[in-house]
PDB file of N, CA, C and O in Angstrom:
ATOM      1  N   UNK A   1       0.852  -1.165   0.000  1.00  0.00           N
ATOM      2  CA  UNK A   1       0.000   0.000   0.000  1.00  0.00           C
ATOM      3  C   UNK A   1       0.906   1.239   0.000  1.00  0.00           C
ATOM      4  O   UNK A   1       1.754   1.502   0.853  1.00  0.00           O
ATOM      5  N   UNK A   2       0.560   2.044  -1.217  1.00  0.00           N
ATOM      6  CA  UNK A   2       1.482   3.112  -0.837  1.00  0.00           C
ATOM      7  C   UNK A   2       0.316   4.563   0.109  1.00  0.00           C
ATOM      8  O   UNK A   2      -0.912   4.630   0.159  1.00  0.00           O
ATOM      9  N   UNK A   3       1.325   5.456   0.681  1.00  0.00           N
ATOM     10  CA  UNK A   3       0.791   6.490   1.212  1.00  0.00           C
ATOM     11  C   UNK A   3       1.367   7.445   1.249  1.00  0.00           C
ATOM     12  O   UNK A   3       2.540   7.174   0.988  1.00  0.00           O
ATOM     13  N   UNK A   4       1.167   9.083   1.535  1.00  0.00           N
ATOM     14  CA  UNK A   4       1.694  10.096   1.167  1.00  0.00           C
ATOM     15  C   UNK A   4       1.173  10.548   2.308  1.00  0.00           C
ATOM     16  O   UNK A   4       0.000  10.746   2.627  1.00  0.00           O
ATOM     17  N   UNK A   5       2.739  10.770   3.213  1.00  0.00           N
ATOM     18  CA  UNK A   5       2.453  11.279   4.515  1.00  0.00           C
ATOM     19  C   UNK A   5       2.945  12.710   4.434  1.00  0.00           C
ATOM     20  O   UNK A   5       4.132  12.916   4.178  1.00  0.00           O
ATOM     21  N   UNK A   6       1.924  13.920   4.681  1.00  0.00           N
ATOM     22  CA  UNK A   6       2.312  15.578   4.930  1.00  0.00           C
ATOM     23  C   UNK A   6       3.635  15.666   5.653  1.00  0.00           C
ATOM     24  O   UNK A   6       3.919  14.824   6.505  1.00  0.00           O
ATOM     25  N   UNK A   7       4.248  16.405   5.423  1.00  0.00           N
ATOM     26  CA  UNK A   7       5.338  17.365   6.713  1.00  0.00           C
ATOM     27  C   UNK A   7       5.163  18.686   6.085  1.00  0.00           C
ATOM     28  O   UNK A   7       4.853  19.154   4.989  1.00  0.00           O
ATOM     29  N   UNK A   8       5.563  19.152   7.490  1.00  0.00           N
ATOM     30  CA  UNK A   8       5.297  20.828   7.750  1.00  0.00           C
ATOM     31  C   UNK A   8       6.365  20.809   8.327  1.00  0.00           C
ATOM     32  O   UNK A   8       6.907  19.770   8.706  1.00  0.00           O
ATOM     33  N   UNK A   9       6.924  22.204   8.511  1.00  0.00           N
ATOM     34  CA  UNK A   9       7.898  23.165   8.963  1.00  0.00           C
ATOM     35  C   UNK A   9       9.088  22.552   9.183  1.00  0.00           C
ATOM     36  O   UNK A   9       9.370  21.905   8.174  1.00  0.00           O
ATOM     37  N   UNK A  10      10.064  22.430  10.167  1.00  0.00           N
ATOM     38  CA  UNK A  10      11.134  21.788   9.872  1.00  0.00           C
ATOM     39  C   UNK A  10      11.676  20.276   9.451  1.00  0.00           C
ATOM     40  O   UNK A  10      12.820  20.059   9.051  1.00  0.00           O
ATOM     41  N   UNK A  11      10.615  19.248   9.618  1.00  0.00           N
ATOM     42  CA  UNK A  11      10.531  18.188   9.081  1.00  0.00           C
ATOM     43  C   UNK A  11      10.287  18.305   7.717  1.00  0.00           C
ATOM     44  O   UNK A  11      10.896  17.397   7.152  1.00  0.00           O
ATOM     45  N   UNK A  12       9.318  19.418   6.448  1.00  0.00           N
ATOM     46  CA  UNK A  12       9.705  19.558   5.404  1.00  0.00           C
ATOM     47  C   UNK A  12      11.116  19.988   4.854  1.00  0.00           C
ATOM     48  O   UNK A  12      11.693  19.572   3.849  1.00  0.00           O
ATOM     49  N   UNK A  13      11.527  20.936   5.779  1.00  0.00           N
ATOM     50  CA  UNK A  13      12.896  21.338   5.405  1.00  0.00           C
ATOM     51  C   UNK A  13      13.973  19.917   5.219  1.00  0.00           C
ATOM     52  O   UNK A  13      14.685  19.569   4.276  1.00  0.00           O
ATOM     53  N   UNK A  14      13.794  19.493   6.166  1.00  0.00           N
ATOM     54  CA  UNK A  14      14.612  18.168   6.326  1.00  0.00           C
ATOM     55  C   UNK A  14      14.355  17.159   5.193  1.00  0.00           C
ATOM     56  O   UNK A  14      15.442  16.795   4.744  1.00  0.00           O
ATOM     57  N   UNK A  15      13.400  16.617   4.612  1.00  0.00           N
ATOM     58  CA  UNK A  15      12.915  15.830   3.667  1.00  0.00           C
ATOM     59  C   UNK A  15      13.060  16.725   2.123  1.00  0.00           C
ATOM     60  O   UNK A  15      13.183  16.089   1.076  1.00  0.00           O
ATOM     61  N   UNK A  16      13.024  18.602   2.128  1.00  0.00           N
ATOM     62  CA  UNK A  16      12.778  19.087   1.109  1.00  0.00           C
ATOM     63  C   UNK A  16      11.697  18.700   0.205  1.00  0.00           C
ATOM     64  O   UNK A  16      11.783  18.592  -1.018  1.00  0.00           O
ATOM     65  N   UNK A  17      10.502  18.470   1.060  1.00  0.00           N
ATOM     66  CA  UNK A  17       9.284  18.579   0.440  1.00  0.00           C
ATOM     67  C   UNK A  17       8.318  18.739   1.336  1.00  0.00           C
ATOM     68  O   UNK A  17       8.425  18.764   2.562  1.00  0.00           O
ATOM     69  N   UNK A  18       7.072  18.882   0.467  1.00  0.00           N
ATOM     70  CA  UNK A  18       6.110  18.949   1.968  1.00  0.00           C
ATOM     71  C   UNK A  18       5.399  17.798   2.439  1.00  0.00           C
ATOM     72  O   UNK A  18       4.786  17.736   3.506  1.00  0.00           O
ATOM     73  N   UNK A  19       5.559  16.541   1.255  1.00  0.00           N
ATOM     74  CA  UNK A  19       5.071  15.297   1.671  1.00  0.00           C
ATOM     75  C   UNK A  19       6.312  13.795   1.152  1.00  0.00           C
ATOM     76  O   UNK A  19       7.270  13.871   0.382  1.00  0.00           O
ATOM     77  N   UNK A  20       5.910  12.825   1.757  1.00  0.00           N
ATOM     78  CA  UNK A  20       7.116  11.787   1.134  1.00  0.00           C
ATOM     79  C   UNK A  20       5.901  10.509   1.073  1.00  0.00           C
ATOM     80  O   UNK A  20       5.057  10.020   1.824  1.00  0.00           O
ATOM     81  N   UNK A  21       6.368  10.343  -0.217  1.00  0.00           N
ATOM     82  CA  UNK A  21       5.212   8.604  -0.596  1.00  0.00           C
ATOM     83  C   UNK A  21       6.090   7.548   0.229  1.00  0.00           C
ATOM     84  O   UNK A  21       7.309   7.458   0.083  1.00  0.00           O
ATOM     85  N   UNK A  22       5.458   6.883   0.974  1.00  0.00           N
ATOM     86  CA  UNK A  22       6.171   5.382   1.398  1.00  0.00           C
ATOM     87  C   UNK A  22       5.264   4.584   0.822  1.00  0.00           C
ATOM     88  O   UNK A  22       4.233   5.002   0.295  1.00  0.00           O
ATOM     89  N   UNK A  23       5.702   3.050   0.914  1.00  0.00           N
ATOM     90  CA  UNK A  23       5.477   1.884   0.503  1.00  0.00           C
ATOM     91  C   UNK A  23       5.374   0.724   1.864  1.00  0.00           C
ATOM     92  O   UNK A  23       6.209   0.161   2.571  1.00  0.00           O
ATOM     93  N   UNK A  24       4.062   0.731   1.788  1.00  0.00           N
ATOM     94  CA  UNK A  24       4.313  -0.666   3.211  1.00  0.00           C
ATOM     95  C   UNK A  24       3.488  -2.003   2.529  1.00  0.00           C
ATOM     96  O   UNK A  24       2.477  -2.141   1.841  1.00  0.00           O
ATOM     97  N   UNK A  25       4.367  -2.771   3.040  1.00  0.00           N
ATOM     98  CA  UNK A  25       4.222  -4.533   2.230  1.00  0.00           C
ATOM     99  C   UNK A  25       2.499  -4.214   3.165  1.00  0.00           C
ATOM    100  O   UNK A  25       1.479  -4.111   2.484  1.00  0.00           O
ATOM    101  N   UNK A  26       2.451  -4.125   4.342  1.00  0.00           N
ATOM    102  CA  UNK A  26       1.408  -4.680   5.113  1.00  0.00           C
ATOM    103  C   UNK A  26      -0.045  -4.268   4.255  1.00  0.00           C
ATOM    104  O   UNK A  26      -0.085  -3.286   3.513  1.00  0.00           O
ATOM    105  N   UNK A  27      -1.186  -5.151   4.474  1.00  0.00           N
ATOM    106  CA  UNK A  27      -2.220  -4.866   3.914  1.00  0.00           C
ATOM    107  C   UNK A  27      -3.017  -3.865   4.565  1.00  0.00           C
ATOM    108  O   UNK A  27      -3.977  -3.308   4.032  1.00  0.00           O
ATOM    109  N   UNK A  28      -2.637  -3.665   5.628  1.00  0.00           N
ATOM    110  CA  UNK A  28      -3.332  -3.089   6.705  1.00  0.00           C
ATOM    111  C   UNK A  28      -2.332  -2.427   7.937  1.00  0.00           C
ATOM    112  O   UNK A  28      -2.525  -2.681   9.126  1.00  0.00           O
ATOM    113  N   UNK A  29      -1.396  -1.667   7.519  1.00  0.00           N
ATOM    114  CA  UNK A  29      -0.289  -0.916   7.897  1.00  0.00           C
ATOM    115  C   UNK A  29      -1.290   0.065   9.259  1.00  0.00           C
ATOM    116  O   UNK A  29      -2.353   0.686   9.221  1.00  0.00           O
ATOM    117  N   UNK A  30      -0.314  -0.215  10.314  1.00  0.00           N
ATOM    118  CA  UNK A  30      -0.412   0.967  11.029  1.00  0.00           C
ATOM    119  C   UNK A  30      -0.057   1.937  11.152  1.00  0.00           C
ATOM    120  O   UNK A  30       0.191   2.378  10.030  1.00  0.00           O
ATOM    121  N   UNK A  31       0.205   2.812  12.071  1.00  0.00           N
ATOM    122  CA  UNK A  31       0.964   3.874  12.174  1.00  0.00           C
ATOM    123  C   UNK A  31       2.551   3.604  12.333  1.00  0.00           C
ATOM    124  O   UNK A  31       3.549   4.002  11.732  1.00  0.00           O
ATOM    125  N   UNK A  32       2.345   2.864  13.271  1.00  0.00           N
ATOM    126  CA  UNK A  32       3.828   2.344  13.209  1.00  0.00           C
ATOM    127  C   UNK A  32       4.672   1.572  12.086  1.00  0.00           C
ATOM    128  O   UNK A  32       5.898   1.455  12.107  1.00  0.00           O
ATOM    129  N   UNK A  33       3.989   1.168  11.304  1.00  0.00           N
ATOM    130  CA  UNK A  33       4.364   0.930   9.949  1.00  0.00           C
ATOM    131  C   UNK A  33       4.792   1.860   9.166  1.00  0.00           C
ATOM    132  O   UNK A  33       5.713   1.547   8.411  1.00  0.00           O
ATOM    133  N   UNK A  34       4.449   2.764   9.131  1.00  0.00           N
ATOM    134  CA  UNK A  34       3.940   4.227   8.271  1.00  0.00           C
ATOM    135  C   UNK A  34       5.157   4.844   8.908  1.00  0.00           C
ATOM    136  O   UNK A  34       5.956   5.307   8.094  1.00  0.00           O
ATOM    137  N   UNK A  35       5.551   4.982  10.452  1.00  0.00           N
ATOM    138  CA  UNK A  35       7.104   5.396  11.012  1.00  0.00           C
ATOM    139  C   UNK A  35       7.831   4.679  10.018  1.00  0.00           C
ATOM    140  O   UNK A  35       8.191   5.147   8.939  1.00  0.00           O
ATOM    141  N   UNK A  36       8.044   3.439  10.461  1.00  0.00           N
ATOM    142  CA  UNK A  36       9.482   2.454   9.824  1.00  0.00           C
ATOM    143  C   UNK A  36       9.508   3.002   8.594  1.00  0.00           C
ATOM    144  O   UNK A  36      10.557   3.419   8.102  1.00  0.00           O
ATOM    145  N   UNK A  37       8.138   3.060   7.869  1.00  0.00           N
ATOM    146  CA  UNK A  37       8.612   3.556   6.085  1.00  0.00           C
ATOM    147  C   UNK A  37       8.896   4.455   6.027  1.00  0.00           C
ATOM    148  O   UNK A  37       9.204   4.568   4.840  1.00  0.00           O
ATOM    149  N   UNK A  38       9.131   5.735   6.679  1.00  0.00           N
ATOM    150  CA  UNK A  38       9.361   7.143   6.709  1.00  0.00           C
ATOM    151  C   UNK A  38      11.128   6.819   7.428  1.00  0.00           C
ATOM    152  O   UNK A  38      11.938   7.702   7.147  1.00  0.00           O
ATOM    153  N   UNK A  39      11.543   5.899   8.096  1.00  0.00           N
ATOM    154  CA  UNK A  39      12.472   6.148   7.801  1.00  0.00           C
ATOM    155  C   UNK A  39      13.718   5.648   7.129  1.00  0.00           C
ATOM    156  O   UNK A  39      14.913   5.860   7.339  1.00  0.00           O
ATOM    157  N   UNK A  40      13.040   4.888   6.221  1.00  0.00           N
ATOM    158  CA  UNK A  40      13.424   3.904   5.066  1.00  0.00           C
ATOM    159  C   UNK A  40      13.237   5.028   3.866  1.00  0.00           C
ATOM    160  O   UNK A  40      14.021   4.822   2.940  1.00  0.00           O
ATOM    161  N   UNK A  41      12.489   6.017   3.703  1.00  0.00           N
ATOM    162  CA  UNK A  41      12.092   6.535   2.609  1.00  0.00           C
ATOM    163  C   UNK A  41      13.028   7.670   2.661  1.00  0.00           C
ATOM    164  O   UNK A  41      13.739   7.986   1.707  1.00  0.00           O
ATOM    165  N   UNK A  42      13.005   8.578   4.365  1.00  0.00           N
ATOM    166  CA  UNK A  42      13.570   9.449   4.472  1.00  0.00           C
ATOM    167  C   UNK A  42      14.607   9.702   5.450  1.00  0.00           C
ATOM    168  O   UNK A  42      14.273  10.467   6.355  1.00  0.00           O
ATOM    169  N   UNK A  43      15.595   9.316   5.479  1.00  0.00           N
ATOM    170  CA  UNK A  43      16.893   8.794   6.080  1.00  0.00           C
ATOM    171  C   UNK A  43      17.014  10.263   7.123  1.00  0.00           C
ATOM    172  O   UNK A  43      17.300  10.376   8.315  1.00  0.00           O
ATOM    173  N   UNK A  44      16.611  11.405   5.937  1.00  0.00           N
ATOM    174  CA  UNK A  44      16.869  12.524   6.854  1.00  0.00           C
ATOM    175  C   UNK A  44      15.976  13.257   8.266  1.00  0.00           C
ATOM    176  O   UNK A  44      16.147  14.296   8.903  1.00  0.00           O
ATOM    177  N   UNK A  45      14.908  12.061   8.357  1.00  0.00           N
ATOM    178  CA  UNK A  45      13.766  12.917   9.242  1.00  0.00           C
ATOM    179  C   UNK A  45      13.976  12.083  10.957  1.00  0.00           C
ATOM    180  O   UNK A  45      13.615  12.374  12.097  1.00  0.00           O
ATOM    181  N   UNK A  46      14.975  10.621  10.155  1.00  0.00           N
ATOM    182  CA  UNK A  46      15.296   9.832  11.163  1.00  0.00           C
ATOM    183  C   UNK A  46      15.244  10.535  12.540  1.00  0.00           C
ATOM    184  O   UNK A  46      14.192  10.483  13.177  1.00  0.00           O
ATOM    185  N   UNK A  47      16.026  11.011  12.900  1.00  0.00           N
ATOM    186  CA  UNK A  47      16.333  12.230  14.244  1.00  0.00           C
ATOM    187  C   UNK A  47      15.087  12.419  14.430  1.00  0.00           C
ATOM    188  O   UNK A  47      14.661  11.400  14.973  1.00  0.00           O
ATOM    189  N   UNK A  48      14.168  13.245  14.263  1.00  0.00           N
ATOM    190  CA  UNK A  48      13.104  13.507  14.466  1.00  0.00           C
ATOM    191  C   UNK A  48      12.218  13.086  14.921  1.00  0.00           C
ATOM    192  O   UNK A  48      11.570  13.623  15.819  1.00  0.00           O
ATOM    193  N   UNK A  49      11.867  11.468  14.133  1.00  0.00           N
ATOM    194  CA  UNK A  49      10.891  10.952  14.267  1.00  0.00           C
ATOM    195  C   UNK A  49      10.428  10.081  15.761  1.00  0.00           C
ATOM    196  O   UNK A  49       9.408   9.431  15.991  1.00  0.00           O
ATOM    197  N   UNK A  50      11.694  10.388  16.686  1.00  0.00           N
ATOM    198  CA  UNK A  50      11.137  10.295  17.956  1.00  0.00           C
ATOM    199  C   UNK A  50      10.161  10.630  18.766  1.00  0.00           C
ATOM    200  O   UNK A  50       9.369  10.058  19.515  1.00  0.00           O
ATOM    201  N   UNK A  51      10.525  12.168  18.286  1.00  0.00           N
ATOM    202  CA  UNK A  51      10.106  13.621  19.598  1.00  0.00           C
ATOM    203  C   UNK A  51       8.498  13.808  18.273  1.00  0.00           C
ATOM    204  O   UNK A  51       8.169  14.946  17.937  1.00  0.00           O
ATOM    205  N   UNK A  52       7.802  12.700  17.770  1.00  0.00           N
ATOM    206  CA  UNK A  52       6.845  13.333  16.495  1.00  0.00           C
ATOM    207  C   UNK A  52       5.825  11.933  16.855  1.00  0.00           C
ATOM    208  O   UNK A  52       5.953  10.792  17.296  1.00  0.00           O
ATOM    209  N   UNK A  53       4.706  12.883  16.332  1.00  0.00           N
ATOM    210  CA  UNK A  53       3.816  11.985  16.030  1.00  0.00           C
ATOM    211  C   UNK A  53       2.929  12.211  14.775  1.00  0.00           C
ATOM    212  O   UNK A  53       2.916  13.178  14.013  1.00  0.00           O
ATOM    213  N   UNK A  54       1.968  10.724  14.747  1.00  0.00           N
ATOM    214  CA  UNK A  54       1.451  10.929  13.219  1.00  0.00           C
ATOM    215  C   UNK A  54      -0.071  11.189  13.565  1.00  0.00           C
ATOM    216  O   UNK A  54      -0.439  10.826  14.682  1.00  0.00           O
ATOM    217  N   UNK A  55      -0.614  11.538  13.069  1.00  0.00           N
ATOM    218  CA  UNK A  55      -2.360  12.424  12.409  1.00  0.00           C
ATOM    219  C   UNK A  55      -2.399  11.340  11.713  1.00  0.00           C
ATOM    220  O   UNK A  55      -1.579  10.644  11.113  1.00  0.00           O
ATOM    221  N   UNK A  56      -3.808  11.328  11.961  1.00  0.00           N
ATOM    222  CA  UNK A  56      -4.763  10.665  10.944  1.00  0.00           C
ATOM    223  C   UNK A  56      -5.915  11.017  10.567  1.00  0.00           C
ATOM    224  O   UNK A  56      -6.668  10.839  11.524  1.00  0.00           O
ATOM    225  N   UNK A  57      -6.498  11.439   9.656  1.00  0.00           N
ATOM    226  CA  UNK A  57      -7.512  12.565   9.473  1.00  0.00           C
ATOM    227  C   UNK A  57      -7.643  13.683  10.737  1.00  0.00           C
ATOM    228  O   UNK A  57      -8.705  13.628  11.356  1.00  0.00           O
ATOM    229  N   UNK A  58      -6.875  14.467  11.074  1.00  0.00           N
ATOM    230  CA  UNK A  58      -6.999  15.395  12.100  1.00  0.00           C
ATOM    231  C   UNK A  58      -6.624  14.725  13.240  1.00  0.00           C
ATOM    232  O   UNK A  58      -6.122  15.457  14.092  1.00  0.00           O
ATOM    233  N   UNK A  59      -6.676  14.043  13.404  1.00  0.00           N
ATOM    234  CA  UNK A  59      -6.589  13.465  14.941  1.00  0.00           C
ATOM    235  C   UNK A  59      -4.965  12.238  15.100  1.00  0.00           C
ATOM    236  O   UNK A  59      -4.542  11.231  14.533  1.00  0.00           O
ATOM    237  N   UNK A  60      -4.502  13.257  16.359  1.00  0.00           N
ATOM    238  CA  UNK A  60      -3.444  12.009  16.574  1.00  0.00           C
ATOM    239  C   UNK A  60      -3.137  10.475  16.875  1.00  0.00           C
ATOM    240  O   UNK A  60      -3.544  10.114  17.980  1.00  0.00           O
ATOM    241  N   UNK A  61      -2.515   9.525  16.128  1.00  0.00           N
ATOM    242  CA  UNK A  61      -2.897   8.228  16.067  1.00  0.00           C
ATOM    243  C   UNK A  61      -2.198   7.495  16.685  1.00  0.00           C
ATOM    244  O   UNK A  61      -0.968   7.532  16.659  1.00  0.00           O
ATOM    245  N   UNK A  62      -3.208   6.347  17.646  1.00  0.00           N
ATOM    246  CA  UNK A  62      -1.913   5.478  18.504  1.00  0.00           C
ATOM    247  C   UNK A  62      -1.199   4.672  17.573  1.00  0.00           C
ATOM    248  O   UNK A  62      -1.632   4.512  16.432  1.00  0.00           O
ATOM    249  N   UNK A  63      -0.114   4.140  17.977  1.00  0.00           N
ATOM    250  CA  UNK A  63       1.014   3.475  17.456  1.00  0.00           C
ATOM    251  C   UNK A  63       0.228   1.821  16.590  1.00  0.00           C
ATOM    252  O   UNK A  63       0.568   1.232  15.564  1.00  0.00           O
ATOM    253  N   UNK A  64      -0.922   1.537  17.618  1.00  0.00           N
ATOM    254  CA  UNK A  64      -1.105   0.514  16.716  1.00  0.00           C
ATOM    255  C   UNK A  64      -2.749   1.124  16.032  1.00  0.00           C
ATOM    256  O   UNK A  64      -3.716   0.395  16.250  1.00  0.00           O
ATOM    257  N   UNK A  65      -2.946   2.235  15.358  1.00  0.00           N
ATOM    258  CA  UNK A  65      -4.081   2.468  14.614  1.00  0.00           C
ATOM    259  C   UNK A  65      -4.228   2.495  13.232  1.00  0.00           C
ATOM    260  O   UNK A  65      -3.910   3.510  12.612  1.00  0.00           O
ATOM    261  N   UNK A  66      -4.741   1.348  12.574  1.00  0.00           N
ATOM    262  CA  UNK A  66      -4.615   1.222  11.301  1.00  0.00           C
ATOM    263  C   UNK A  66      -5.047   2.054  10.155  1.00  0.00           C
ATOM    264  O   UNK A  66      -6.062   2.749  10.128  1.00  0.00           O
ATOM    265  N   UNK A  67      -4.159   1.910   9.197  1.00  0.00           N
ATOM    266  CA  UNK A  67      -4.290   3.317   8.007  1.00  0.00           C
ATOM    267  C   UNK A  67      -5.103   2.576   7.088  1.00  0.00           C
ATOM    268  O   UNK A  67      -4.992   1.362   6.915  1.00  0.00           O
ATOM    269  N   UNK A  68      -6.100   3.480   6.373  1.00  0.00           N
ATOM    270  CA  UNK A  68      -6.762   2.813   4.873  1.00  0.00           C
ATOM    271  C   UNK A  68      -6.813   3.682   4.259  1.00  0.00           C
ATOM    272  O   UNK A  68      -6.789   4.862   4.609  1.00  0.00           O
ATOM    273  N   UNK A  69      -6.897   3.208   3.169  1.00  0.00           N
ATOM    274  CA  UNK A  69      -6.651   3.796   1.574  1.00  0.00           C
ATOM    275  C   UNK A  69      -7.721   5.227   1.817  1.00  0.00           C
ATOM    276  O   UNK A  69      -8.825   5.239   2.362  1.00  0.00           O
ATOM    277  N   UNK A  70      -7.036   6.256   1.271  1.00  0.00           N
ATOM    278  CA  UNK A  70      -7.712   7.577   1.466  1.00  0.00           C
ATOM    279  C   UNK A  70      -7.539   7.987   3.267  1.00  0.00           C
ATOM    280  O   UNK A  70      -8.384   8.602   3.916  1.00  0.00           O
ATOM    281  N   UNK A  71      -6.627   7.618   3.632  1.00  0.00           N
ATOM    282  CA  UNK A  71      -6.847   8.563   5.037  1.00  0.00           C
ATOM    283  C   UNK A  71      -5.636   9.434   4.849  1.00  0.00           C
ATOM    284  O   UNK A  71      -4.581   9.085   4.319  1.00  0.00           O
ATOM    285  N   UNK A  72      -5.907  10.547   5.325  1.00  0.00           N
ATOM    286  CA  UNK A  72      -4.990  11.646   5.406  1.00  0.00           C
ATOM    287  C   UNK A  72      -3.626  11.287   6.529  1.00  0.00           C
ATOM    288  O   UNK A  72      -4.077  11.170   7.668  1.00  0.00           O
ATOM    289  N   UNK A  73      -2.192  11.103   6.482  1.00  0.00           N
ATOM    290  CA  UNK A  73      -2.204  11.204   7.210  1.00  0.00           C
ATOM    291  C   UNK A  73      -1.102  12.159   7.330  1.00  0.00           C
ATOM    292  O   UNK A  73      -0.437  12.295   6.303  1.00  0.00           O
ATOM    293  N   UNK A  74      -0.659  13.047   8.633  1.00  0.00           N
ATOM    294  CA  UNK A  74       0.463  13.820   8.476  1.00  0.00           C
ATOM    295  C   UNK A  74       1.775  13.503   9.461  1.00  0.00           C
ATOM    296  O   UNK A  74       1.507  12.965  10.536  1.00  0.00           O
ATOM    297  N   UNK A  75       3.090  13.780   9.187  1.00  0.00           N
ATOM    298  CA  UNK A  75       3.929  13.682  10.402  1.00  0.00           C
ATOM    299  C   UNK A  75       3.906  15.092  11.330  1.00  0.00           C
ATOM    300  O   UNK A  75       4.262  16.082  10.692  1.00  0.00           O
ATOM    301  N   UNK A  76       3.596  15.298  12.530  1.00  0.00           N
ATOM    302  CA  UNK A  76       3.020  15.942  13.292  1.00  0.00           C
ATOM    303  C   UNK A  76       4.407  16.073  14.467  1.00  0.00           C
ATOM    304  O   UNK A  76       4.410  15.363  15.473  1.00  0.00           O
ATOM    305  N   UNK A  77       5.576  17.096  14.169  1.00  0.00           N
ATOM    306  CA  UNK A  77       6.819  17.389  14.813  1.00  0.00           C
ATOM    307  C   UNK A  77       6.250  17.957  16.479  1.00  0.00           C
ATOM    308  O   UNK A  77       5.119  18.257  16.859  1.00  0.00           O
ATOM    309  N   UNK A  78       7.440  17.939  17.136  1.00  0.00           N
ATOM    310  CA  UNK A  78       7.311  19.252  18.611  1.00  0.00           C
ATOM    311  C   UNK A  78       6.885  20.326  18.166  1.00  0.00           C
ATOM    312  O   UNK A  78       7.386  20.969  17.243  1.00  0.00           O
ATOM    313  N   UNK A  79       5.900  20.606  18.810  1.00  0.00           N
ATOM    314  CA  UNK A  79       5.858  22.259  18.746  1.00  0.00           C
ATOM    315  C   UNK A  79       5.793  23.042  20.190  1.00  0.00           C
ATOM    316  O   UNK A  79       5.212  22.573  21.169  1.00  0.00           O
ATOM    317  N   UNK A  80       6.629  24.590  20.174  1.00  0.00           N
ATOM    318  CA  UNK A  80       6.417  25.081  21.281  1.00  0.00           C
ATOM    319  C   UNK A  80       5.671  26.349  20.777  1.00  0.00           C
ATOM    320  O   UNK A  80       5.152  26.613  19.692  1.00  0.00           O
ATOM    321  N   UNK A  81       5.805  27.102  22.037  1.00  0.00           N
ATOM    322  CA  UNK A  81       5.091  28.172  22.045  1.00  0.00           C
ATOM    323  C   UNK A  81       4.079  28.027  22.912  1.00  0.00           C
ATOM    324  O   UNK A  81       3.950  27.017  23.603  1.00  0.00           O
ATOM    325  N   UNK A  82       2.959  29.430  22.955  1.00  0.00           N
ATOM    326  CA  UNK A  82       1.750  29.500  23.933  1.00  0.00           C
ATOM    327  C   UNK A  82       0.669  30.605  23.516  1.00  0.00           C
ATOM    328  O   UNK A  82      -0.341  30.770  24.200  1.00  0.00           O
TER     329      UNK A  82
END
């Protein structure tokens, strides 16, 4: 299944785009699937993808919440501020 996960602000900088297509064998990929391929796809967001989490149509997704075809999903960095 492929998918096209968003990045914004310094995680685009890092990837130099605003989204990256991965590829997961699984039929039914989770989120945590959707990590591992992001950092198979994008070597450079590696660092990052600790302190981050992933969206799934708007809403942040647990580690084991499964993705289907047409869901939005985004990589979702630290943010500060108030």
């Amino acid at each position: 299944m492929r998918v096209s996960v968003l990045l914004f602000g310094p995680q685009a900088t890092l990837a130099g785009a605003r989204s990256v297509d991965v590829d997961v064998a699984a039929e039914s990929p989770t989120a945590n699937d959707i990590l591992a391929a992001l950092r198979e796809a994008s070597p450079a967001l590696t660092g990052s993808l600790a302190m981050s989490r992933l969206a799934v149509n708007h809403e942040f997704a647990a580690p084991d919440r499964p993705i289907g075809p047409g869901d939005e999903v985004a990589l979702i960095g630290m943010v500060s501020g108030g």
